[in-house]
mmCIF file of the N, C-alpha and C atoms, coordinates in Angstrom:
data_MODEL
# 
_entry.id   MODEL 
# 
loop_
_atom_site.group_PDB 
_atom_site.id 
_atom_site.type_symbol 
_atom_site.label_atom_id 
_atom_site.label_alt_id 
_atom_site.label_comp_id 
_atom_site.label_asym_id 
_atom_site.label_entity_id 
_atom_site.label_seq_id 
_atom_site.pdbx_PDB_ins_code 
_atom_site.Cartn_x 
_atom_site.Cartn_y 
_atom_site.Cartn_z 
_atom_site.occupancy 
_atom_site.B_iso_or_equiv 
_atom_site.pdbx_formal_charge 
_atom_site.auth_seq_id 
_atom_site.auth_comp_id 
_atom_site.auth_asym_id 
_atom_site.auth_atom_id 
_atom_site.pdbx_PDB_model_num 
ATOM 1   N N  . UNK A 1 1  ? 40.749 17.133  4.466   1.00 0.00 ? 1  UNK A N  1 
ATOM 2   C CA . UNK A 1 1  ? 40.980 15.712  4.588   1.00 0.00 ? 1  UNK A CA 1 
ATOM 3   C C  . UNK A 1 1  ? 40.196 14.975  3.497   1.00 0.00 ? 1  UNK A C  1 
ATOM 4   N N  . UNK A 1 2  ? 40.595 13.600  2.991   1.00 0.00 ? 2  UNK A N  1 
ATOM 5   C CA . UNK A 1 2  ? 40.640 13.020  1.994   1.00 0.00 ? 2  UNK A CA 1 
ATOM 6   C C  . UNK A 1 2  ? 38.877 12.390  2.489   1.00 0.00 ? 2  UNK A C  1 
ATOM 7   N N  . UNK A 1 3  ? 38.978 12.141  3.160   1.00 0.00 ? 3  UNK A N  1 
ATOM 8   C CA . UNK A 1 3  ? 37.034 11.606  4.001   1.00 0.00 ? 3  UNK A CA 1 
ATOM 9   C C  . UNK A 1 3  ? 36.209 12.632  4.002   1.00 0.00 ? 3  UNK A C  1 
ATOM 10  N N  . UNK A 1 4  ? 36.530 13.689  4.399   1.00 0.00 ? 4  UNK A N  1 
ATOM 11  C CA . UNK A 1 4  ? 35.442 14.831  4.185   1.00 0.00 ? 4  UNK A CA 1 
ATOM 12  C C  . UNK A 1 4  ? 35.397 14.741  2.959   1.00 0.00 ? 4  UNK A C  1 
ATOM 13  N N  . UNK A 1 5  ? 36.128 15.496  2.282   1.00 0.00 ? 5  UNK A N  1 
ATOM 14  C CA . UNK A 1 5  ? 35.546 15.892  0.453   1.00 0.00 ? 5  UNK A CA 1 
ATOM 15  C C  . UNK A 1 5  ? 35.092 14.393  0.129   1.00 0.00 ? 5  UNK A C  1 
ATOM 16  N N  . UNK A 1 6  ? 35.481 13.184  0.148   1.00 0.00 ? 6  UNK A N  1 
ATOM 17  C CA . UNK A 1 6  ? 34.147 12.254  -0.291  1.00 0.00 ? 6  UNK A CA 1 
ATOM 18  C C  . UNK A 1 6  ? 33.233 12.268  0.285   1.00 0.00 ? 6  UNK A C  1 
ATOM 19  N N  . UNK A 1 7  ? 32.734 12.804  1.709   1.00 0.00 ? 7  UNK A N  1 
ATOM 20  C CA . UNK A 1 7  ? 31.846 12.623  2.202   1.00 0.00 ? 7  UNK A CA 1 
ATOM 21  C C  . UNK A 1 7  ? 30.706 13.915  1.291   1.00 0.00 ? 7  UNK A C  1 
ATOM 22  N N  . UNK A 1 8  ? 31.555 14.963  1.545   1.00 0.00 ? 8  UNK A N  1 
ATOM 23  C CA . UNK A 1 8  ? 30.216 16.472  0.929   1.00 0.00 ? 8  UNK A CA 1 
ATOM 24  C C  . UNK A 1 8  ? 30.337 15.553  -0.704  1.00 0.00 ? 8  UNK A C  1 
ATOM 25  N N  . UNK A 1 9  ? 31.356 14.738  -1.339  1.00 0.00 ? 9  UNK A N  1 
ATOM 26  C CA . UNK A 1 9  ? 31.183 14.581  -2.882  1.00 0.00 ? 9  UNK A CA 1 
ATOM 27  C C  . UNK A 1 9  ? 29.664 13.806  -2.851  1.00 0.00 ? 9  UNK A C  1 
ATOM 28  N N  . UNK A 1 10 ? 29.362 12.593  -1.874  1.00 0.00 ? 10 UNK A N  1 
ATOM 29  C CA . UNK A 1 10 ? 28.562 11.959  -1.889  1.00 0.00 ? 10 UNK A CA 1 
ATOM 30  C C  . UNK A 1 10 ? 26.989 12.666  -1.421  1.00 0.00 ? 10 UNK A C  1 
ATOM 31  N N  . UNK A 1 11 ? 27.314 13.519  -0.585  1.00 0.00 ? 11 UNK A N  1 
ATOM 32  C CA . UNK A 1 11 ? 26.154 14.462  -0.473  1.00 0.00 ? 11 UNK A CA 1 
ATOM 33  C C  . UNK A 1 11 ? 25.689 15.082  -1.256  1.00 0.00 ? 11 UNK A C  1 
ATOM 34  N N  . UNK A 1 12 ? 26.606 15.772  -2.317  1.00 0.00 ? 12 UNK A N  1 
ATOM 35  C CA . UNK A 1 12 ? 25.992 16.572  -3.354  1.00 0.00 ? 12 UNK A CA 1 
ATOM 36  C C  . UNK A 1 12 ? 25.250 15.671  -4.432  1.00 0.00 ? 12 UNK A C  1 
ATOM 37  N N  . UNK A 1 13 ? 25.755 14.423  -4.465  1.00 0.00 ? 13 UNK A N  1 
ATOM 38  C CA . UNK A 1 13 ? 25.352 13.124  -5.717  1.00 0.00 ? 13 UNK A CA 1 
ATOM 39  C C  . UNK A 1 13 ? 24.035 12.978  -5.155  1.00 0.00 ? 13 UNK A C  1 
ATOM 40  N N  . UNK A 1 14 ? 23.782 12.853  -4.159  1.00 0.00 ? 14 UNK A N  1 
ATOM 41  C CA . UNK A 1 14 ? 22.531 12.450  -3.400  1.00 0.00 ? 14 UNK A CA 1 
ATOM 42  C C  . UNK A 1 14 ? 21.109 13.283  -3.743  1.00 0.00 ? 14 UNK A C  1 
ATOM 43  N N  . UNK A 1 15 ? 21.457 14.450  -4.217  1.00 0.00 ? 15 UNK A N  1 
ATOM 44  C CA . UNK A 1 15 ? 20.611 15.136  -4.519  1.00 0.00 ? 15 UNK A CA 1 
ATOM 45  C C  . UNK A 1 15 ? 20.589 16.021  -6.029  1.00 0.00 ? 15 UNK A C  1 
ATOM 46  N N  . UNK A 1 16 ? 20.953 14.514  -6.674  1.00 0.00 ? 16 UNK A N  1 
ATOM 47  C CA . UNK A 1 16 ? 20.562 14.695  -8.453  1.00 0.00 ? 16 UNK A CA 1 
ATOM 48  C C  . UNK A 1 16 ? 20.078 13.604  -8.053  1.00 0.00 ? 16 UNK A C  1 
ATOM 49  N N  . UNK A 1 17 ? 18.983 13.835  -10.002 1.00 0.00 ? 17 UNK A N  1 
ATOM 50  C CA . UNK A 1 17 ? 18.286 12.890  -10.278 1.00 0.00 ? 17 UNK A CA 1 
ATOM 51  C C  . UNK A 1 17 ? 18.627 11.766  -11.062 1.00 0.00 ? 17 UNK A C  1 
ATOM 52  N N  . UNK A 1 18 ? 18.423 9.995   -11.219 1.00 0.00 ? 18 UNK A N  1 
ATOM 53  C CA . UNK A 1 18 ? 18.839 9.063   -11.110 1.00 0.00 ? 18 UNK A CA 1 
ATOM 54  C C  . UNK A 1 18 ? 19.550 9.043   -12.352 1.00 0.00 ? 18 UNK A C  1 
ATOM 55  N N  . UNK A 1 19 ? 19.608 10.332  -13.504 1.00 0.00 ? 19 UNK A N  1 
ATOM 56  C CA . UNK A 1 19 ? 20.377 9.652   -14.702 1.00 0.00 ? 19 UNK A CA 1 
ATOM 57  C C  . UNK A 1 19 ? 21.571 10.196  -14.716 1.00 0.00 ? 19 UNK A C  1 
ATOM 58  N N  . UNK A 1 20 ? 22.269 10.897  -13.085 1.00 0.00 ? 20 UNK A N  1 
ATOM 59  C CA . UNK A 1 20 ? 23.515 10.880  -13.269 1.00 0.00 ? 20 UNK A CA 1 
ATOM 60  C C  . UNK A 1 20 ? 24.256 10.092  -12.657 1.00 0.00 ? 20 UNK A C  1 
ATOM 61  N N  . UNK A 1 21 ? 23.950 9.029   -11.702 1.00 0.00 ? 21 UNK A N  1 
ATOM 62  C CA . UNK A 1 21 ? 24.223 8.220   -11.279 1.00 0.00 ? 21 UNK A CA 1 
ATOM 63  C C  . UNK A 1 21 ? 25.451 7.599   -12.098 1.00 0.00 ? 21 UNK A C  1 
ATOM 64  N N  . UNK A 1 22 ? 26.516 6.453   -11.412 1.00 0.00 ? 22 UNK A N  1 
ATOM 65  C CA . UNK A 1 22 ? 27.153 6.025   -12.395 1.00 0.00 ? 22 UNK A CA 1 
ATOM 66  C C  . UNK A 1 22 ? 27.006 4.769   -13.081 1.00 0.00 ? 22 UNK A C  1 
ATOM 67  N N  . UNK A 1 23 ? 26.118 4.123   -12.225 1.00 0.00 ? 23 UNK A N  1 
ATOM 68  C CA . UNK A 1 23 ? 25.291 2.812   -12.750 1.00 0.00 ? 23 UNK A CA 1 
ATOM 69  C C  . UNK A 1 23 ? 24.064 2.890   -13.053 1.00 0.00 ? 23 UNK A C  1 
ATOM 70  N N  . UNK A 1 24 ? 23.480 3.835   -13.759 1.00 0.00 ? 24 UNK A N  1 
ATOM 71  C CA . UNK A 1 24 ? 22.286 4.387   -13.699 1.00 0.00 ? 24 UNK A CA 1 
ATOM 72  C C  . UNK A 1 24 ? 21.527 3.412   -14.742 1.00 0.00 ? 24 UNK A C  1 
ATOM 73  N N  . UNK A 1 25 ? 22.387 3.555   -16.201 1.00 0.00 ? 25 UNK A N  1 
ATOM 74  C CA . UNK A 1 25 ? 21.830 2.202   -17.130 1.00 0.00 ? 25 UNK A CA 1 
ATOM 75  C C  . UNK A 1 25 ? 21.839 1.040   -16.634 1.00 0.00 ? 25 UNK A C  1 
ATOM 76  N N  . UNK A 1 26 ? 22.625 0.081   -15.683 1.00 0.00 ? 26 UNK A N  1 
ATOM 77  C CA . UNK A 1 26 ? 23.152 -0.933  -15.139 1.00 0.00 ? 26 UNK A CA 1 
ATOM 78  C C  . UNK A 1 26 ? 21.971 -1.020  -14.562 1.00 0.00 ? 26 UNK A C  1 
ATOM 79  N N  . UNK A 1 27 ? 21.115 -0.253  -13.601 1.00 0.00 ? 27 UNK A N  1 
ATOM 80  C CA . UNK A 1 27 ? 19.744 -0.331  -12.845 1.00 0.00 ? 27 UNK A CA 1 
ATOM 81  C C  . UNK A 1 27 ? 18.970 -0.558  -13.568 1.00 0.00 ? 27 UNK A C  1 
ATOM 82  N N  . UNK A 1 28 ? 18.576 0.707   -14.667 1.00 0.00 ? 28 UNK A N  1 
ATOM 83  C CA . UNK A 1 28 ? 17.547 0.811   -15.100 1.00 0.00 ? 28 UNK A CA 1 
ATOM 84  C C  . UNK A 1 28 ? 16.978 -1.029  -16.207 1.00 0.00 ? 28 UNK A C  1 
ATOM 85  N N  . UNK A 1 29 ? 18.203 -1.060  -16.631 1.00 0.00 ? 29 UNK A N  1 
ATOM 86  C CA . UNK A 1 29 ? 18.402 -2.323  -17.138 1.00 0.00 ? 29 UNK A CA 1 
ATOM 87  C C  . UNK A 1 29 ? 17.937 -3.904  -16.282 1.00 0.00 ? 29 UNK A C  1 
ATOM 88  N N  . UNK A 1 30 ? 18.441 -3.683  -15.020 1.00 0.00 ? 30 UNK A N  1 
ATOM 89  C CA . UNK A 1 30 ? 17.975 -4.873  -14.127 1.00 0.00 ? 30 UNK A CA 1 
ATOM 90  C C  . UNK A 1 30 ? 16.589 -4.991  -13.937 1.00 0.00 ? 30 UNK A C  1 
ATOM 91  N N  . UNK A 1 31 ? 16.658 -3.496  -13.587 1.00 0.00 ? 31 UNK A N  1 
ATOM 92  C CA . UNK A 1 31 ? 14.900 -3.345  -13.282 1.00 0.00 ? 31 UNK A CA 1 
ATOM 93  C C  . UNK A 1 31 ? 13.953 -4.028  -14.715 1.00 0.00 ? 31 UNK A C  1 
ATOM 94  N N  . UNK A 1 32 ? 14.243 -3.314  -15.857 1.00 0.00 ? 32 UNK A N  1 
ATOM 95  C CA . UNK A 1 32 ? 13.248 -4.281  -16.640 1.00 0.00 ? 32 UNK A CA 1 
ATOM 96  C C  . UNK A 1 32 ? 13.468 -5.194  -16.351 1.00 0.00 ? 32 UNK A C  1 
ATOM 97  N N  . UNK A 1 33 ? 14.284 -6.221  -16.741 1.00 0.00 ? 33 UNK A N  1 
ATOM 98  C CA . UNK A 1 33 ? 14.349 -7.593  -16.844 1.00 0.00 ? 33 UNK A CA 1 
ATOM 99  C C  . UNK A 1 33 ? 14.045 -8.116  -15.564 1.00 0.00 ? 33 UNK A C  1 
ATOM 100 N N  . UNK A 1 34 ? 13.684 -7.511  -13.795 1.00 0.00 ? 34 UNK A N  1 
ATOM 101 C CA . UNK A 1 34 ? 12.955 -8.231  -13.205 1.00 0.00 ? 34 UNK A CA 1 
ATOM 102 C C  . UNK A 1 34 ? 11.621 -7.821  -13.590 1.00 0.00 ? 34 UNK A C  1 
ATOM 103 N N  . UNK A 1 35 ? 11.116 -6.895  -13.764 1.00 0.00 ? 35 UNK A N  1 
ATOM 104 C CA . UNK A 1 35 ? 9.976  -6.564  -14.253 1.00 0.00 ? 35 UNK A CA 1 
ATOM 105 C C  . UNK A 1 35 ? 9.414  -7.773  -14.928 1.00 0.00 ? 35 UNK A C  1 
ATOM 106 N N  . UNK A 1 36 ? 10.252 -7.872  -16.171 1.00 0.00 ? 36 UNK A N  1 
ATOM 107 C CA . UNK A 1 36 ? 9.896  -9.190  -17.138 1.00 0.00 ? 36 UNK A CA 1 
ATOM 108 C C  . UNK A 1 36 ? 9.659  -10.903 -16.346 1.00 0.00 ? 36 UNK A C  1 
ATOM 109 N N  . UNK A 1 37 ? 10.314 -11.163 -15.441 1.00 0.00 ? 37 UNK A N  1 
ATOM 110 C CA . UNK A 1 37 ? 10.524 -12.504 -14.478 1.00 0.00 ? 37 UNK A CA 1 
ATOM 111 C C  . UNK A 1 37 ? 8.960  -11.864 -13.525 1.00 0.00 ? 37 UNK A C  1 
ATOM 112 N N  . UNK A 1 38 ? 9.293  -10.673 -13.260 1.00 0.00 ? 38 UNK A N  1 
ATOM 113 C CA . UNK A 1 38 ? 7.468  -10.553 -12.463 1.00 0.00 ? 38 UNK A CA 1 
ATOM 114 C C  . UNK A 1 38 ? 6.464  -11.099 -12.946 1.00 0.00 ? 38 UNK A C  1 
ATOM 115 N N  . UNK A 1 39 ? 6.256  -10.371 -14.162 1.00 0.00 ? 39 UNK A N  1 
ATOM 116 C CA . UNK A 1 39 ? 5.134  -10.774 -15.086 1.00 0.00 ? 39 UNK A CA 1 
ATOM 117 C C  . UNK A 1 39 ? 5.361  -12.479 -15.368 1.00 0.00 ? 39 UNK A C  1 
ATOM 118 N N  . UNK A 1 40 ? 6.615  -13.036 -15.815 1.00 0.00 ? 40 UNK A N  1 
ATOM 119 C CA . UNK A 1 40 ? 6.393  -14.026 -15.962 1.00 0.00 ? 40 UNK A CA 1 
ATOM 120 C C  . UNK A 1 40 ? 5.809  -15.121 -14.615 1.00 0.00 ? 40 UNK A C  1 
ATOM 121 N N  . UNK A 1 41 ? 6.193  -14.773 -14.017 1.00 0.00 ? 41 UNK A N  1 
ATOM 122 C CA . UNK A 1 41 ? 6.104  -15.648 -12.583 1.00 0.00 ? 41 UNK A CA 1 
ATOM 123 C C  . UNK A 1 41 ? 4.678  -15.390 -11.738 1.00 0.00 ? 41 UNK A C  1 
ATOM 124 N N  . UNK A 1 42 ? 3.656  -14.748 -12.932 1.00 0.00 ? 42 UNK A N  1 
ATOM 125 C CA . UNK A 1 42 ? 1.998  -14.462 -12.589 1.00 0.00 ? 42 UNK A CA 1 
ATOM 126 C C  . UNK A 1 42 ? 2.186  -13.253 -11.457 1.00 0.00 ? 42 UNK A C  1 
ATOM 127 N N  . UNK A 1 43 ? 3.169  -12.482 -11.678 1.00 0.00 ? 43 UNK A N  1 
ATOM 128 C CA . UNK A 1 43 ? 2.842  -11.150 -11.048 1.00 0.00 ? 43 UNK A CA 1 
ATOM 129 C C  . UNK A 1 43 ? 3.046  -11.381 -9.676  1.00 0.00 ? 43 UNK A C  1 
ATOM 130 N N  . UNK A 1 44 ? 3.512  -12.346 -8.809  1.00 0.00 ? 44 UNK A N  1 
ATOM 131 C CA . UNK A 1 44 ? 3.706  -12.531 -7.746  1.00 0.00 ? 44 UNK A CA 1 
ATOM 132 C C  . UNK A 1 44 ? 4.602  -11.891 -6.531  1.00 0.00 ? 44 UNK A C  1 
ATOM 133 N N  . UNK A 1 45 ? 4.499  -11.225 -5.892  1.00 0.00 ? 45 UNK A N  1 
ATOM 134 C CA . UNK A 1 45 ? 5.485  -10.103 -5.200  1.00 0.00 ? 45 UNK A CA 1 
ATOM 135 C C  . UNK A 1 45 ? 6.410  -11.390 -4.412  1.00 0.00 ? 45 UNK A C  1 
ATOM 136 N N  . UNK A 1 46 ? 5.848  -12.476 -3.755  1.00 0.00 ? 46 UNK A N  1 
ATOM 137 C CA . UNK A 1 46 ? 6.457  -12.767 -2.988  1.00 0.00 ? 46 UNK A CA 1 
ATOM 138 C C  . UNK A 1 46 ? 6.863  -14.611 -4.087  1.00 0.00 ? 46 UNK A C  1 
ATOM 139 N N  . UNK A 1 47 ? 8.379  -14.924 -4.413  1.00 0.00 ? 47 UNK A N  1 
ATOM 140 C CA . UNK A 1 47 ? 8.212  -16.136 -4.786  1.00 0.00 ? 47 UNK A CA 1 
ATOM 141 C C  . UNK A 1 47 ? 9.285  -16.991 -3.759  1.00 0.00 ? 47 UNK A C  1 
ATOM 142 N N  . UNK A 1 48 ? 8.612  -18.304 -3.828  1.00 0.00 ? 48 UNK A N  1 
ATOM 143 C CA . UNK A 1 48 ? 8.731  -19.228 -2.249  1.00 0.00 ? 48 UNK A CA 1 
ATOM 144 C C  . UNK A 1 48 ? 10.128 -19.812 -3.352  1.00 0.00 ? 48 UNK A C  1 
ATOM 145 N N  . UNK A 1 49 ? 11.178 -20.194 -2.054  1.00 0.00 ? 49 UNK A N  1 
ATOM 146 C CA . UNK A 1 49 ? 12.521 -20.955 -2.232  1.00 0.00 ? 49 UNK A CA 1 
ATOM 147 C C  . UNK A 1 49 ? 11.586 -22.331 -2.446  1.00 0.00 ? 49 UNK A C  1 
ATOM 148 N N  . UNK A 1 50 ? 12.639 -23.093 -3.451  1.00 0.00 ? 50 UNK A N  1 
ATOM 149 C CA . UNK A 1 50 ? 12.562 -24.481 -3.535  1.00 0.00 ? 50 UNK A CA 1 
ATOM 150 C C  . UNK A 1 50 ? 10.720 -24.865 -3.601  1.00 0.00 ? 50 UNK A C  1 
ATOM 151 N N  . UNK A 1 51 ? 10.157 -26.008 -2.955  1.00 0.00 ? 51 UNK A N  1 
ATOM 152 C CA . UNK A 1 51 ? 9.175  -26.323 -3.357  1.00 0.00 ? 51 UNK A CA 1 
ATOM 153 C C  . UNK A 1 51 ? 7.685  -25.475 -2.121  1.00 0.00 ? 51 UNK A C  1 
ATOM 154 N N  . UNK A 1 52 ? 8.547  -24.802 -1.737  1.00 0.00 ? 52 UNK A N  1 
ATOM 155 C CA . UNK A 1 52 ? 7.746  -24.489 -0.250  1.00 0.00 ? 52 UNK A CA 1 
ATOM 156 C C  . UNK A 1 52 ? 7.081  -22.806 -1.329  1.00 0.00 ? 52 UNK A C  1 
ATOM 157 N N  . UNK A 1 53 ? 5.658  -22.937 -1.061  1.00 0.00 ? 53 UNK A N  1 
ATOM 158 C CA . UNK A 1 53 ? 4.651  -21.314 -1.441  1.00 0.00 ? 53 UNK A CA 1 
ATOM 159 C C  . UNK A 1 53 ? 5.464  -20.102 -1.157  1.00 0.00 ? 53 UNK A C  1 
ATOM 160 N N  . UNK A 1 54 ? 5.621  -19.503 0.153   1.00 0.00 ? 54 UNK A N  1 
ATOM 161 C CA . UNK A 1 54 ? 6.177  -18.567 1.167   1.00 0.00 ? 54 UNK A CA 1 
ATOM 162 C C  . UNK A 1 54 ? 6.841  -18.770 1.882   1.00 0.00 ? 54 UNK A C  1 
ATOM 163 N N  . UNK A 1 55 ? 7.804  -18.439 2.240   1.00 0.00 ? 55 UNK A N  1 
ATOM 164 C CA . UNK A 1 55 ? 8.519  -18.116 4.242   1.00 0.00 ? 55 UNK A CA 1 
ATOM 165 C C  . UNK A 1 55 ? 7.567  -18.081 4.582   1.00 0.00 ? 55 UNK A C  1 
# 
């Protein structure tokens, strides 16, 4: 059946490592550039909506 074999396809993907992925540049790419907004934004893990510090 057409659900099983995607299901074992997705199992076997699950257990490589992240540069075979198919969005693997697409990540790695986001990730810097929040990286970059981290640093800019004084390293802050948590940044508050609108004018409010935190939730």
């Amino acid at each position: 059946m057409k659900i099983s074999q995607e299901v074992r396809e997705f199992a076997r993907l699950q257990n490589q490592d992240s540069t075979t992925f198919v969005a693997a540049e697409e990540a790695e790419a986001g990730m810097a550039e929040m990286s970059k907004v981290y640093d800019a934004t004084g390293r802050e893990l948590y940044m508050g909506a609108g004018d409010r510090e935190h939730d």
